[in-house]
Each structure stands twice: as structure tokens, then as C-alpha cells.
C-alpha positions in Angstrom: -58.6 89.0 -27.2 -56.1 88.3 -24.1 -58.2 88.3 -20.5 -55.4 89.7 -19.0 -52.9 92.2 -20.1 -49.2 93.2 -18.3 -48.1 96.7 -19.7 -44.3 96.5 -20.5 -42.0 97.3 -17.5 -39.0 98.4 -19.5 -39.5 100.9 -22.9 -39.0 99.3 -26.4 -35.9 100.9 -27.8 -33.3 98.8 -25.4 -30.5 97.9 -27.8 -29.0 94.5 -26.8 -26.2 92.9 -28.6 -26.4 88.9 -28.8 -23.8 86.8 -28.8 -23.9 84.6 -32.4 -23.1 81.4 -30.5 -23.0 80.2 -27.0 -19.6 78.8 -27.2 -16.9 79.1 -29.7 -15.3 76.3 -30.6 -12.2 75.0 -33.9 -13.3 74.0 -36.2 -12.6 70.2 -36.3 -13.0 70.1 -40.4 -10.4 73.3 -41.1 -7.6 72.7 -43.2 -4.5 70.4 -42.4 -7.1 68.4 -40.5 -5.6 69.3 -36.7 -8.2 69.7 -34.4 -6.1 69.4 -31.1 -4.2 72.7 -30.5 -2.3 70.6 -27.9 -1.1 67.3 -30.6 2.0 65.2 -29.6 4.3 65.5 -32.0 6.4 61.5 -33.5 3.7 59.4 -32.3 4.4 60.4 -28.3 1.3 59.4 -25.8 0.0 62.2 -24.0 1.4 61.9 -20.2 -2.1 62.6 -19.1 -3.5 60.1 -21.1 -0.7 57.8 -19.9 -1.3 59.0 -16.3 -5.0 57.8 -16.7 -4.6 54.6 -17.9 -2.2 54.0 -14.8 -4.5 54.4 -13.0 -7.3 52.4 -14.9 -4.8 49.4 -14.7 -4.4 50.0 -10.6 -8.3 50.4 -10.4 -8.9 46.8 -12.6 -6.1 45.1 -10.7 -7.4 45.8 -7.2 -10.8 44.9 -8.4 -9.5 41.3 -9.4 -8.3 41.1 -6.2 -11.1 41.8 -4.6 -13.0 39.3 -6.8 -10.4 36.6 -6.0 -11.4 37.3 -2.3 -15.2 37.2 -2.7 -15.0 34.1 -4.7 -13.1 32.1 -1.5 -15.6 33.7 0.6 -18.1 32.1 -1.3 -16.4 28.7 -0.9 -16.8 29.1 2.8 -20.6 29.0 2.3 -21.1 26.7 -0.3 -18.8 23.8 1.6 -20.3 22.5 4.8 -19.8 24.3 7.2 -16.6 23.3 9.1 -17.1 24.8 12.4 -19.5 22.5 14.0 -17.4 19.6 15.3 -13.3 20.4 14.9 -10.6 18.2 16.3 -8.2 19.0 18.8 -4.5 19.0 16.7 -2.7 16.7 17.8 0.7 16.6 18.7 1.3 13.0 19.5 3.1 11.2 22.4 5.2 9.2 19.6 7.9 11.6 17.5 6.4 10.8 13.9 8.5 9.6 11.2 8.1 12.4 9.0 9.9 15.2 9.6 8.6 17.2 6.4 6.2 19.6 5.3 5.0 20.9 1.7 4.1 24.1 0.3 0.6 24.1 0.4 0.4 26.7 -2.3 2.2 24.7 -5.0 0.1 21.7 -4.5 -3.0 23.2 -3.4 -3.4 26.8 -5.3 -3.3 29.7 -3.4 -6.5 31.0 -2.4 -7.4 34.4 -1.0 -9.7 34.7 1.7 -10.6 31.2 2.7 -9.9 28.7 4.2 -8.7 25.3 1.9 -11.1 22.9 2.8 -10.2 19.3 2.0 -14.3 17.5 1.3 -14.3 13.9 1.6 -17.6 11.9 0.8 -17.5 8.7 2.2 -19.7 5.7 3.1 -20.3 5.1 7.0 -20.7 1.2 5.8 -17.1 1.1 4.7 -15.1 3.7 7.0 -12.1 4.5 4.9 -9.6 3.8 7.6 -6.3 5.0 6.2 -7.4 8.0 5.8 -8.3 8.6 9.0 -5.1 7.9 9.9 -3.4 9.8 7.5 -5.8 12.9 9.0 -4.0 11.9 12.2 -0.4 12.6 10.3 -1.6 15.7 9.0 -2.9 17.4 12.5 0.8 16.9 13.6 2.0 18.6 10.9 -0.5 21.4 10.1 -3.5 24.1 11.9 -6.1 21.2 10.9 -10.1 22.6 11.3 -12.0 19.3 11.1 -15.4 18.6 11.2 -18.0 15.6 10.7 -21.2 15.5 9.0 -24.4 13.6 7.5 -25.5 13.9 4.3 -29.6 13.1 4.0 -28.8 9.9 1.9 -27.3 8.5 5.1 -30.4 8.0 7.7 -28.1 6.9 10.8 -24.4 7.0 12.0 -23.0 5.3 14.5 -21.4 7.8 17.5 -18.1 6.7 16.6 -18.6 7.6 13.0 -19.5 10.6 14.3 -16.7 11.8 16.6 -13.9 9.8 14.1 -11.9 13.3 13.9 -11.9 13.8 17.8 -13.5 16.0 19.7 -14.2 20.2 18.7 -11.4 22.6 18.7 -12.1 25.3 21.1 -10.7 27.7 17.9 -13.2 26.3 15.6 -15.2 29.7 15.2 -12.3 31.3 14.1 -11.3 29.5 10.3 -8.1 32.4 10.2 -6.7 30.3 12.7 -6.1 27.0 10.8 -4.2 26.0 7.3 -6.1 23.2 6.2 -10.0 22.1 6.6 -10.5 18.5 6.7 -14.1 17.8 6.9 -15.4 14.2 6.5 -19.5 13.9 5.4 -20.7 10.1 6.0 -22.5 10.1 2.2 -24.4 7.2 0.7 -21.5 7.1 -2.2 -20.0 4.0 -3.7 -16.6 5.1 -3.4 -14.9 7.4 -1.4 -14.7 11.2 -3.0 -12.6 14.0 -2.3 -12.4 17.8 -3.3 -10.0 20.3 -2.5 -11.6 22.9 -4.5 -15.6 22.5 -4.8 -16.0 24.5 -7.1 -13.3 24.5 -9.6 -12.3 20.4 -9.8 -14.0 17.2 -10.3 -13.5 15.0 -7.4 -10.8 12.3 -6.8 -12.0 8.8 -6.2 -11.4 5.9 -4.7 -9.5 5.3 -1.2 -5.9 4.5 -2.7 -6.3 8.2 -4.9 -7.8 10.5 -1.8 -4.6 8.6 0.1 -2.2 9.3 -2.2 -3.0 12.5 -2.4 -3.0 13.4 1.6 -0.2 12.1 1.6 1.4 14.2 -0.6 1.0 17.3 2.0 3.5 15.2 4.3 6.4 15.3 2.0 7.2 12.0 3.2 7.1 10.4 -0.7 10.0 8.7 -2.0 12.1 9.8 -3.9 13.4 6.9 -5.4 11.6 5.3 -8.7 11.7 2.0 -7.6 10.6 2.2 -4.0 7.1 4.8 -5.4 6.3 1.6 -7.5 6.2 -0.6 -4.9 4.3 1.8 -2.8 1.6 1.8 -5.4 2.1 -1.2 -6.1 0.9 -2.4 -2.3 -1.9 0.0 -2.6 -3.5 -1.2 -4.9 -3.0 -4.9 -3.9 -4.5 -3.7 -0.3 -7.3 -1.5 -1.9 -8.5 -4.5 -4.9 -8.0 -7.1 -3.4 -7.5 -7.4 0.7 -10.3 -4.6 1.0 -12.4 -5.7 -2.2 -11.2 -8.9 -3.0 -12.2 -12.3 -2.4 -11.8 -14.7 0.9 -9.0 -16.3 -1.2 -7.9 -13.3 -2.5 -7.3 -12.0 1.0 -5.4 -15.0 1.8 -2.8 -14.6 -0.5 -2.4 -10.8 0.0 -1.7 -11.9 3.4 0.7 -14.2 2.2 2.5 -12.0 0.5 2.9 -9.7 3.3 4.3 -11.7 5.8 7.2 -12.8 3.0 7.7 -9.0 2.6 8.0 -8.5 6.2 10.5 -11.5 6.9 12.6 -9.6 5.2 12.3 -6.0 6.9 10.0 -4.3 9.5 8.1 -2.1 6.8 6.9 -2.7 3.6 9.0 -0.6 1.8 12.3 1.0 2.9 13.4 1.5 6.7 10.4 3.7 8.3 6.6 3.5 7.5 5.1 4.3 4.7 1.9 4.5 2.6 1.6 1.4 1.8 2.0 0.6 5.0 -0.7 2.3 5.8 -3.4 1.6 3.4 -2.1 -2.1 4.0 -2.2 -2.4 8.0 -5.5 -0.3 7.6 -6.8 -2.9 5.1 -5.9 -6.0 7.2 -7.7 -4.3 10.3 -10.6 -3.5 8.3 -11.4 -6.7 7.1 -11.0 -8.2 10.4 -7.8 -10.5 9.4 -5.6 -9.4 11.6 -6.4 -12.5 14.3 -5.8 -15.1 11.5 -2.5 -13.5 9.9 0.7 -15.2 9.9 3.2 -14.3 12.7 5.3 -11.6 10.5 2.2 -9.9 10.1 0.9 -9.7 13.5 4.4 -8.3 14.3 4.2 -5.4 12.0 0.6 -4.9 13.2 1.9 -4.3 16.7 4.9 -1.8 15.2 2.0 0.4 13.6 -0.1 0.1 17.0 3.2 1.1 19.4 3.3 4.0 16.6 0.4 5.6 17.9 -0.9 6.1 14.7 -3.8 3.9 14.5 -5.3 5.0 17.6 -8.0 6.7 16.0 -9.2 3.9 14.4 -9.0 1.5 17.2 -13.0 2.1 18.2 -14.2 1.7 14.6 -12.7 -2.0 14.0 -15.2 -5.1 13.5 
């Protein structure tokens, strides 16, 4: 028996007629099999449907965008960070020789939202001088953001190591500003190591590769066959064996230089080049340049009047 008991509000012979279904819907099984009231006839695509995918295709192309854009963020962080000590561009008293730029696109990739940040890993021991020079080349051509730092491997750096990319842009906070990052980290590495893109390539070593490839961004290569050869040729010879090489290795490379030179000004062509360069940079390096032969010392004092070894001037032996 119930404890409690609710009389009926309402009397019992109310007559309601129900529904046999909630919803009525066709039958997707009937003959002919068509289930869509609405079918496009010859194989034609709804314009709804077509009007959707539209837009599915607009939503999943912005989205890549947008991914493209976080990811050069992220470089940003992961690179050091390039707006503690920045250079000052310079512009250079002397007119430089090249009068060319490149399409940092083509050679770089383009990136969206960052900045392109050219990493070089380096060995405070062994300063890699033509490159420093060549960062000098590239400030008069481009918005350079530069910045020095110390890996942990390294436990001290001398002050000129430290300020080898001149002094802080006021800009530096602002990375928009700038087209290229240059930053330089005195590293406890056996050669010299650059990346353009840390996260996507595996770094380029060696002096005579990293200077190749800066130099590159001052469309100042030749053109002609012959005189690239003998570029790389007097790369190498400064690189393996003025810079690396023996006491009478760095004899003869000397040698050989001064019978280039008797017979022009540069190395190669009629204006400076790479190789002379890497070459001037290697003779400076290994303090040769009191003992070289007269031609030598001559071209030495061309590539000072240039300006363009300034920057090195306070890191010679």
C-alpha cells in the first residue's frame, strides 16, 4: 500500500490522439534507391556543397599561414637572442666596390614572421677574420642586427672578441627593422659553423664555405668560369695552407702571392675580391705580413686604404 495518495486532477475519459512517430522521415530503402528529393542530376556537384568546400580550402590555407608564422616566431626564441649587442650599419667613408645586391629570398627562403638570422659558431682562439670583414660588406649593403655572444664551452673572451661587430644599434629592440641577423657566438668548436636556418639545415663548415656563402648576398661573384676557379682556388690555398699549413708552407703561399700581384693589384680581376679577402685576412692572421715580399706588403696597404679591414685591425697578433 502507497503512503501517500494524489487523487486525479483531470477525469479519465480524455481522448488524446498520438502522433505514431516524432518525425517523419523517406524512406532511404524505397524503391529506385533515391533518398535525396533534391539529387543533381549528370554527375553535377551541389553549389552548396561546392560553396563549403570553398570555404574549407580558405579556412586550411590561412591556417598554414598562420603556422608558417608561428614557426619563424619560434626561430626567434630558439636562436640567441640577437638583441643584446647590435652594431651600428655602417655606411663607410670609402665607396665599396660592390655596387650589387641579391634577392634574399632566392638564396635564403622566405620566411614569415622572423627575422633571418645568420648563426656563426666560432672559436675565440682562431678569430675567423674574413668573415668579419665580409660582415663589414654586408652592413653597407643591408639592415644588419648583429650581436655577440659566449657559449659555456668558452670560459673567457677577450673585450675585443667581444665588441668584434661594433657597438649596439640603438634599433636593436625592434628585429622588424633589420633584413638580416648576423650573430657571432665565441664557441669551443674546431671549425667555424654557420646556419641560416636552425632548424631546418645542417650547418656549413669551415671558414672558406661560411665565406663563400656571405659572400654570395653581395652579388659581387664572378661571372666568368675561369676567374670563380681561381677565386676558389686562392681560398683554399689561404685557408689549408697560409692559415693551417706549415712555416714552409706559409712561405711559399707567400711566394706565390707576390708573383700574382706583380702582375696586377688584386688577385683576381681589376677590383677586390674574395680571395682577396680570405687571403689578406690569412696573411694578417698569421702575423706574416712584416716578413712578406714587397708586392705583398703593397696589396696589404690597398686593402687597409679600403677601409675594409678596419674592424679587424684590434684583433691582429
Amino acid at each position: 500500500m502507497p503512503m501517500y495518495q494524489v487523487k486525479p486532477t483531470s477525469g479519465s475519459d480524455i481522448k488524446i490522439d498520438l502522433p505514431t512517430c516524432m518525425y517523419k522521415l523517406p524512406n532511404i530503402h524505397a524503391q529506385g534507391g533515391s533518398y535525396n528529393e533534391h539529387a543533381l542530376q549528370n554527375g553535377e556537384v551541389d553549389p552548396a556543397l561546392q560553396a563549403l568546400e570553398a570555404r574549407q580550402d580558405e579556412i586550411l590555407r590561412r591556417l598554414y599561414e598562420l603556422k608558417a608564422a608561428v614557426d619563424g616566431l619560434a626561430k626567434t626564441v630558439t636562436t640567441p637572442d640577437a638583441d643584446l649587442d647590435a652594431t651600428t650599419l655602417s655606411q663607410g667613408s670609402t665607396a665599396s666596390v660592390f655596387t650589387g645586391t641579391t634577392d634574399l629570398d632566392s638564396l635564403l627562403g622566405k620566411d614569415l614572421g622572423a627575422l633571418r638570422d645568420i648563426v656563426i659558431n666560432a672559436n675565440p682562439t682562431r678569430p675567423p677574420l674574413s668573415l668579419l670583414v665580409l660582415h663589414g660588406l654586408l652592413c653597407q649593403k643591408y639592415r644588419v642586427l648583429s650581436s655577440v655572444h659566449v657559449h659555456s664551452s668558452v670560459s673567457s673572451v677577450p673585450p675585443q672578441l667581444l665588441s668584434c661587430l661594433g657597438p649596439r644599434h640603438a634599433d636593436s629592440y625592434a628585429r622588424h627593422h633589420f633584413q638580416l641577423g648576423f650573430t657571432l657566438i665565441w664557441k669551443d668548436v674546431p671549425h667555424v659553423q654557420m646556419k641560416f636556418s636552425t632548424q631546418k639545415m645542417c650547418p656549413i663548415e669551415g671558414e672558406a664555405s661560411v665565406a663563400r656563402f656571405l659572400f654570395r648576398l653581395l652579388a659581387a661573384e664572378p661571372r666568368d668560369a675561369a676567374a670563380a676557379t681561381q677565386v676558389d682556388g686562392w681560398i683554399d690555398t689561404a685557408v689549408f695552407q697560409m692559415a693551417e699549413g706549415s712555416a714552409k708552407e706559409r712561405a711559399a703561399v707567400l711566394r706565390a702571392l707576390n708573383s700574382a700581384l706583380g702582375r696586377g693589384s688584386w688577385l683576381v680581376g681589376q677590383e677586390l675580391s674574395l680571395a682577396d679577402i680570405v687571403c689578406a685576412s690569412s696573411v694578417l692572421q698569421t702575423g706574416s705580413a712584416s716578413s712578406a715580399p714587397p708586392n705583398v706588403q703593397r696589396w696589404l696597404k690597398c686593402c687597409e686604404n679600403l677601409g675594409y679591414f678596419s674592424c679587424i685591425s684590434p684583433l691582429l697578433p
